[in-house]
DRENKOLZA-834775 format. One record per residue (C-alpha): residue in one letter; x, y, z. Coordinates in steps of 0.001 Angstrom, whole numbers, plus 500000, padded with zeros to 6 digits. Each point is the difference from the previous one (the first is absolute). Layout:
BEGIN
REC;type;xx;yy;zz
REC;a;X;Y;Z
...
END
This chain:
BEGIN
REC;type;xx;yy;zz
REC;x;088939;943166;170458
REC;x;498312;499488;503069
REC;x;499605;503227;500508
REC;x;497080;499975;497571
REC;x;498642;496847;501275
REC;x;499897;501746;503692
REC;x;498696;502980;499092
REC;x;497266;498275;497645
REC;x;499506;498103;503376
REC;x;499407;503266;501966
REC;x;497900;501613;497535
REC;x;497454;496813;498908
REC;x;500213;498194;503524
REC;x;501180;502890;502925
REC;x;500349;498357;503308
REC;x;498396;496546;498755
REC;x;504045;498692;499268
REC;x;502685;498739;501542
REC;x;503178;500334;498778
REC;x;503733;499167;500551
REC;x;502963;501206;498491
REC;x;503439;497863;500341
REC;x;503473;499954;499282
REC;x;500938;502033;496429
REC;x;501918;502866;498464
REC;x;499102;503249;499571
REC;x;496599;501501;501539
REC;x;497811;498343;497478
REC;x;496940;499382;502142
REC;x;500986;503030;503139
REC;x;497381;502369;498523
REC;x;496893;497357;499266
REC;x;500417;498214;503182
REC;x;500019;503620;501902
REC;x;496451;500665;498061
REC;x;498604;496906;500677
REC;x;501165;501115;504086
REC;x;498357;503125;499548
REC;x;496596;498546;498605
REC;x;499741;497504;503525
REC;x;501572;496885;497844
REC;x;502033;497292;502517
REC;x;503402;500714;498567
REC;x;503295;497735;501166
REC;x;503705;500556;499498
REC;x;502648;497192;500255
REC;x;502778;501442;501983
REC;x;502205;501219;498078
REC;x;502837;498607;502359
REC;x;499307;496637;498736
REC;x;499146;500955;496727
REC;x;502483;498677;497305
REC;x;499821;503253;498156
REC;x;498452;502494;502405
REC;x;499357;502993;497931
REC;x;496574;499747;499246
REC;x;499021;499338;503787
REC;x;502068;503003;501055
REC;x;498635;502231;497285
REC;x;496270;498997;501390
REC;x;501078;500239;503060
REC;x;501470;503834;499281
REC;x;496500;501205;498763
REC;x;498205;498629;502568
REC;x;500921;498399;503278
REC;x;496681;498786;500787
REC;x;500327;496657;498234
REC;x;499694;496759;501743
REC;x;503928;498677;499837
REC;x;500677;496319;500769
REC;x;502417;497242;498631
REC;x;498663;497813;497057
REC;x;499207;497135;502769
REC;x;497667;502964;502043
REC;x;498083;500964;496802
END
């Protein structure tokens, strides 16, 4: 899950990281990417209107509009 790995992230490294979180199903990765935000981390979104399966952006995107969003060419 990369849930874990995120929130590992935010808890070991705080806002030393930058991290992205593309196209996917489901809202693995929506509530680790939102810590890392919260602890100063960089954090990116791909768009989910270009996303191939844009659940996962839109689910990050839900929790916290604050991320950096781009297309996979931007980030």
């Amino acid at each position: 899950s990369i849930d874990v790995t995120f929130m590992s992230a935010a808890e070991e490294l705080g806002g030393r990281v930058i991290a992205a979180l593309f196209t996917g199903a489901g809202e693995d990765g929506a509530a680790g990417l939102d810590a890392l935000k919260k602890e100063g981390a960089f954090t990116f979104v791909q768009n989910p209107e270009t996303a191939e399966a844009p659940f996962m952006p839109l689910a990050a995107l839900k929790r916290n509009p604050d991320h950096y969003i781009g297309d996979l060419t931007e980030i």
